[in-house]
N, C-alpha and C positions, 0 to 999 in steps of 0.2 A: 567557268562559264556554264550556266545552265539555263533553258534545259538542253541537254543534248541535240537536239532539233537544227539550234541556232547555233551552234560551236561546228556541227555539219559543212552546215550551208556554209557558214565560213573559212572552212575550210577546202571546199568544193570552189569559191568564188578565186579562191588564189587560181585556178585555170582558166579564168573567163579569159574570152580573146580580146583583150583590150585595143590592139591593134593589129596591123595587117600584118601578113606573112609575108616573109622577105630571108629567105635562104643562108642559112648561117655560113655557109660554105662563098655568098658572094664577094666578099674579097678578093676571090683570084678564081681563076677558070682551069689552072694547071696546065700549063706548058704553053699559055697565051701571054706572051710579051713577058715571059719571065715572074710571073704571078702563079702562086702556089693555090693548090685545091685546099679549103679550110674545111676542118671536122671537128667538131663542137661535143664534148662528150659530158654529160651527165652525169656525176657519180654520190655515193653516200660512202666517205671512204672507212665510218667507224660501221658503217653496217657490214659486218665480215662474210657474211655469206652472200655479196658482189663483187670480192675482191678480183677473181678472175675477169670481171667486166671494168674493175675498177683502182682499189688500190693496189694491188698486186700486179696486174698489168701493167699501169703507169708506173710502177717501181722495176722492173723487167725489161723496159722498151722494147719487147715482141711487137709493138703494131707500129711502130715507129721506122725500126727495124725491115718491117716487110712494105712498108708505103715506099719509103724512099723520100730523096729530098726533093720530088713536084709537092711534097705535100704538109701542111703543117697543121699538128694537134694540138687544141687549147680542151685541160682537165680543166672542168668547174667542181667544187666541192661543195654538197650539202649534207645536211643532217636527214632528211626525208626522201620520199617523193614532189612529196606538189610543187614546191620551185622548180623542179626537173619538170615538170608537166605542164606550167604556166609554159617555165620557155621555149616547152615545144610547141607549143601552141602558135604564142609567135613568131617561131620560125629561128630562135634562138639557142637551139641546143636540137644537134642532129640525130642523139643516138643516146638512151639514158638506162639507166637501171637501178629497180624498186622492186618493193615486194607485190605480191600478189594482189593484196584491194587496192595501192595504189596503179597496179597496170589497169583493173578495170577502170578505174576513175580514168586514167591517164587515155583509155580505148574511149570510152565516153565524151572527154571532150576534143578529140581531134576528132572523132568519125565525120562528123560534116563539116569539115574544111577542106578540101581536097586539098592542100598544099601543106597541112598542119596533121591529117591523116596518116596513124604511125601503125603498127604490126608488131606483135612477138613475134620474135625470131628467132630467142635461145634462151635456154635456163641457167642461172648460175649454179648456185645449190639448194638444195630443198630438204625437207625432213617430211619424212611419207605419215609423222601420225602427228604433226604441229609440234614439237618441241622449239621450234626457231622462235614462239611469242611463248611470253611468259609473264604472272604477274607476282610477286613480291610486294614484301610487307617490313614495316622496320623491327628490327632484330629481337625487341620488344614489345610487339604489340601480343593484344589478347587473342587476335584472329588468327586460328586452327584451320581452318575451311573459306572456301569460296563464301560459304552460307552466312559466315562473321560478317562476310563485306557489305549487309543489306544496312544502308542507309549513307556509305562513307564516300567520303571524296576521293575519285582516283582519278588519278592523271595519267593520259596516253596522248598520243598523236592523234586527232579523229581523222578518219580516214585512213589508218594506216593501218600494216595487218596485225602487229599487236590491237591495237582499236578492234578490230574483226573479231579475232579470238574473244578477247574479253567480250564481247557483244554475246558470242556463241557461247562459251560459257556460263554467264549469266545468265541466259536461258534455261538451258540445262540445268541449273541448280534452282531453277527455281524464284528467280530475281529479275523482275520488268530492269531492262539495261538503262532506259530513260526516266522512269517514275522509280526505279526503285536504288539507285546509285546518284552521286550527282559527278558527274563525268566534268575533269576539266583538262581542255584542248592546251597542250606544252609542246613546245619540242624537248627531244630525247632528254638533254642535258640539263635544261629549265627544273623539264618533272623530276630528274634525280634529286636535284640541290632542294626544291620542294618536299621530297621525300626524306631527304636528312635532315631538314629543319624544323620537320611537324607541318609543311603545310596540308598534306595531302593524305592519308590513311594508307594509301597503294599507287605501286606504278606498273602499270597494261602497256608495255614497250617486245618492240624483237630485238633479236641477234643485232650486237652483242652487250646490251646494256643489264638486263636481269643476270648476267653470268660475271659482268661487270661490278657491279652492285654486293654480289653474293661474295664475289674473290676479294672484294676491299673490306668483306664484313659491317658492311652498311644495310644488310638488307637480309629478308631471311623469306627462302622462295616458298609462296605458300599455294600457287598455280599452274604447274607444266601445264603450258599448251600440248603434249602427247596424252593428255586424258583425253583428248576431243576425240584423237585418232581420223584427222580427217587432215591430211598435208598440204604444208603451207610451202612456199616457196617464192624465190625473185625471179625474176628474168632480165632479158634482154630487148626493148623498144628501140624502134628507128623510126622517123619520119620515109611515108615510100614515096616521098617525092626526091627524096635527095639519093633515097636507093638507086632510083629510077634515073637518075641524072649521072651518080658516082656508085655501079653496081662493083665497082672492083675495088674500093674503099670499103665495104660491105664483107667483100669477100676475104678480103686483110685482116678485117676486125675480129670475124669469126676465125680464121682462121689463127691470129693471137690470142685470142680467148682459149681454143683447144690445146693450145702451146701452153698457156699459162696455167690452166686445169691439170696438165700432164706433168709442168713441172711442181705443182701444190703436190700431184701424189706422189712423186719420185721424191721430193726435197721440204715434207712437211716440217721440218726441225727449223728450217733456214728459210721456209716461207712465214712461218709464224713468227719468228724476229724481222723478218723485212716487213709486216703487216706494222709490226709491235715499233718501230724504229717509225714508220710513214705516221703515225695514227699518235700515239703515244697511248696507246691500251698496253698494258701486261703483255708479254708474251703469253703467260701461263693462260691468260683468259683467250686469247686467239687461237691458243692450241686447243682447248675445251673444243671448240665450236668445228674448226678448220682441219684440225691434227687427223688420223686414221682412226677409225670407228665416233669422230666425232660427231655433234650434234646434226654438224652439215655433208649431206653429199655433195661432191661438188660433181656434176655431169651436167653439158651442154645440152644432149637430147631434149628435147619436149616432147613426154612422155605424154603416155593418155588416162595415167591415173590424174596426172598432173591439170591436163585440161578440164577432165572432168571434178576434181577440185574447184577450178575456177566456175566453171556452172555452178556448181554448189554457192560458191559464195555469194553469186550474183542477188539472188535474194535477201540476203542478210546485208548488203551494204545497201539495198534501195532500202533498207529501214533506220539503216545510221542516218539520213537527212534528206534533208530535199536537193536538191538540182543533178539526183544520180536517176535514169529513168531507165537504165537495162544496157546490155551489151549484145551483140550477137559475136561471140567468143569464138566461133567455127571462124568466122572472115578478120576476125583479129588475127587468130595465129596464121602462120605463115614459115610453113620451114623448107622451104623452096633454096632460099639462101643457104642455109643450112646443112639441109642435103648433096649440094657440090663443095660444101669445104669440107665436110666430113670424110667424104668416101664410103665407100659401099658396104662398109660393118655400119652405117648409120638406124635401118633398121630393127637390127638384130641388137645392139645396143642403144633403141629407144625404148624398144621390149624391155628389158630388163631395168629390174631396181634394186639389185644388190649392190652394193657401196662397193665402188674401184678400189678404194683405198681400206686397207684392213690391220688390225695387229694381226703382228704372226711371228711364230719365233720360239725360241723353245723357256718354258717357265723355269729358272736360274733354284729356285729354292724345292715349289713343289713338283720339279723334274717332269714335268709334260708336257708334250704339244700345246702351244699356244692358238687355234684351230675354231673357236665358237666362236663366233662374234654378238651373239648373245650375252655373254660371261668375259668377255677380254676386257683385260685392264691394263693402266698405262702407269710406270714410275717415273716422275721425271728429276734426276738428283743433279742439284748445283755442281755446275764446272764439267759435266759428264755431256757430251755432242751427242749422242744416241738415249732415246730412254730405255727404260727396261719393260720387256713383254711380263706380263700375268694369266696364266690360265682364266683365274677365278676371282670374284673381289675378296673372297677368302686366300688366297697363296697371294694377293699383292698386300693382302696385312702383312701375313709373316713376311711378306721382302720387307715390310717398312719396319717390323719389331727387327729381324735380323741386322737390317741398317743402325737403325740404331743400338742395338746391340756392340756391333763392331766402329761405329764412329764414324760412320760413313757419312760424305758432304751432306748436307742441308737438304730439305726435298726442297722443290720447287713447287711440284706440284704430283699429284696422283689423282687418278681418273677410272672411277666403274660406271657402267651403267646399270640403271634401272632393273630391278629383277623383273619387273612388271611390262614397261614400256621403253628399255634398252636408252632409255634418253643418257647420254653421258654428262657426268657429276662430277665435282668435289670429292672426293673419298670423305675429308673430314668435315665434307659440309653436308652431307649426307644423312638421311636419319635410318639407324640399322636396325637391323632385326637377327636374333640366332635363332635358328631354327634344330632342335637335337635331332629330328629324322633327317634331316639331310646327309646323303654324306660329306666326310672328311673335308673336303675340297669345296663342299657349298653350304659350308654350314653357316657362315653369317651373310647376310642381305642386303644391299642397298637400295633405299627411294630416297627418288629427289623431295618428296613432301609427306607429310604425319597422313594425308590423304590415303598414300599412295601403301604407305608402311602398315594403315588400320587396318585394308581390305586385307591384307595379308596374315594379320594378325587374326580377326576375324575367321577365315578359310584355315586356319593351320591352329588348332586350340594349345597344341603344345611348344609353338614357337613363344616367342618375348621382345621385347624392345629391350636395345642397349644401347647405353653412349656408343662413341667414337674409341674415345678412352678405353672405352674395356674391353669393346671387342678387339682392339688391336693387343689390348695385353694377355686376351685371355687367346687369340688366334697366335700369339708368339709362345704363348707357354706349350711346348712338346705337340705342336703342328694344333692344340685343341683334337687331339684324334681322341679323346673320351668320351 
């Protein structure tokens, strides 16, 4: 659909208030003639960094659990935001969770409804430098760089915060996002199957489809959203009318969401098979995103990097299309709710952005504290319930030559991040670099893109590019200590 202008607006118009608002909750008043309080939740259950608001939760019955039987919960499932924002609008869905341009969209069209007027309230997970949107390219194409993509068809969600990123990006390189791309408006799953068939050049999607795409080898990433370094993130929207009417349903929800955040970090192994069982995604790709030092933090706080984030955005989505005219973002959020389910470390851990959840552990081959999280890597080997911690993406090679050395079960998966922007990778989807001044322990490199791998090459004259292949076989040979 081009131009961009008009794939906006239509996508902007799935929230118009087509009809009146009428409380999704009226079917029953709770404990009035034996009629139950109804709560209407919103969800995107393949989008894994809302699983705590969404599929994770309803896989747990933590809110179920703390309602009790006055109360009954109907999950809806979509692939986006906007049907989640249409139905609040009309009064159809009480409580929803999306990423960050679709909260502003979603504050946009309820602010003047009073009965249809929703609030953040909580954050699911976030990634502080945009790694949650990403864009990707088929495994095959000629395109190197963002700067390839000037003229091609790419496919995102408009309005969605993949859509955002790629806007912001496109900028930054240098490329008018509506004159100089031709942008066309899919949903998630639409734009992949277009992307494995040739229709489209590229696909501008979030968590968890680019890491989706990359794990099936359908796709070869040629855009971390952590070049922007400016953090994206979902939350949590309610209607405050039905707040206002059912504040202890409110208080439930948040209250299972911190249950379900605490149990992601306690039981990451066995939340990423109940993601992967609900969804029907890879476990291996849910753990990329979800797992400890992954892509996503997952913490409830609404920090103030975070809101200010969303100011930032605000400008770049009034230029995605017409019918977005601004937000005042201060009188959206709202962590009032918030603040009484949390308790009183809720300050003190809004302040902070270090990741709850970490590797740690001690490294099994190159004998050391597993302790950076800068450098921590993950082994995950078929039939094994625990993975294995790595100091460095250097000692998680030699655990993988040593595996296979000794015949050890099948990997499933292994995980570095980013030497540059920590964003967590593929090990063998990764593009590496050795460096000889390094020492012993960091002497080969991971980026998630040839972008990411040039600048480094560039800055360092006596590093090199390696396959996957060699640096695993030349980090197995006698540790690579030469």
């Amino acid at each position: 659909m081009r131009p961009l202008r008009a794939a906006a607006l239509a996508a902007l118009m799935l929230a118009l208030p087509g009809c009146s608002v009428a409380g999704a909750a009226g079917d029953g008043s709770g404990g009035s003639g034996g009629q139950k309080t109804r709560l209407v939740i919103g969800y995107q259950s393949k989008t894994i960094n809302t699983v705590t608001a969404g599929t994770l939760l309803r896989s747990l019955g933590y809110l179920e659990k703390r309602l009790g039987d006055g109360y009954t919960v109907e999950w809806q499932d979509h692939d986006t935001g906007a049907p989640i924002t249409a139905k609040m609008v009309a009064g159809k869905v009480d409580i929803g969770s999306m990423g960050d341009y679709p909260l502003l969209i979603n504050a946009s069209r309820t602010q003047g409804i009073d009965a249809a007027r929703t609030e953040l309230v909580s954050i699911t997970g976030y990634n502080l430098r945009g790694a949650l949107n990403m864009v990707v390219v088929p495994k095959d194409s000629g395109a190197k760089t963002l700067i390839d993509l000037k003229g091609a068809r790419i496919s995102t969600s408009v309005g969605s915060a993949g859509h955002g990123t790629l806007v912001q990006a496109l900028e930054r390189a240098g490329i008018d996002p509506v004159a100089g791309v031709e942008t066309v408006n899919q949903q998630p799953p639409v734009g992949a199957s277009a992307l494995e068939s040739g229709g489209v050049h590229a696909y501008a999607q979030f968590v968890a489809w680019p890491g989706l795409l990359v794990f099936q080898d359908k796709a070869r990433l040629l855009y971390d959203g952590a070049a922007l370094n400016v953090p994206t993130f979902h939350g949590v929207v309610l209607r405050r009318a039905y707040a206002k009417e059912h504040p202890e349903v409110v208080d439930a929800f948040l209250k299972a969401q911190i249950d379900a955040t605490r149990y992601l970090h306690e039981h990451p192994l066995q939340a990423a098979e109940t993601v992967a069982r609900a969804t029907g995604l890879p476990p291996e790709v849910v753990y990329l995103y979800n797992g400890p030092g992954g892509i996503s933090t997952f913490d409830v706080t609404l920090k103030p990097r975070l809101r200010a984030a969303h100011e930032h955005d605000v400008p770049y989505l009034k230029r995605i299309g017409d019918g977005f005219s601004g937000v005042d973002v201060a009188a959206f959020v709202n962590d009032t709710y918030l603040r009484k389910a949390y308790g009183p470390a809720y300050d003190a851990d809004a302040a902070s952005t270090a990741n709850p959840a970490r590797i740690s552990g001690t490294d099994p081959v190159c004998s050391v504290p597993v302790d950076d999280p800068a450098t921590a890597s993950e082994l995950w080997l078929s039939g094994e319930s625990v993975t294995r911690p790595a100091a460095t993406p250097t000692c998680l090679l030699r655990q993988i030559a040593k595996a296979g050395q000794e015949g050890a079960p099948a990997i499933r998966a292994a995980y570095v991040p980013d030497a540059t922007t920590g964003t967590r990778w593929f090990a063998d989807r990764s593009v590496w670099v050795r460096d000889p001044a390094a020492g012993k322990n960091a002497r080969f490199l991971p980026f998630t893109t040839e972008d990411g791998a040039r600048a480094y090459l560039g800055a360092h004259p006596g590093a090199a590019a390696v396959s996957y292949a060699d640096a695993l076989k030349a980090a197995g040979a006698r540790g690579d200590s030469r």
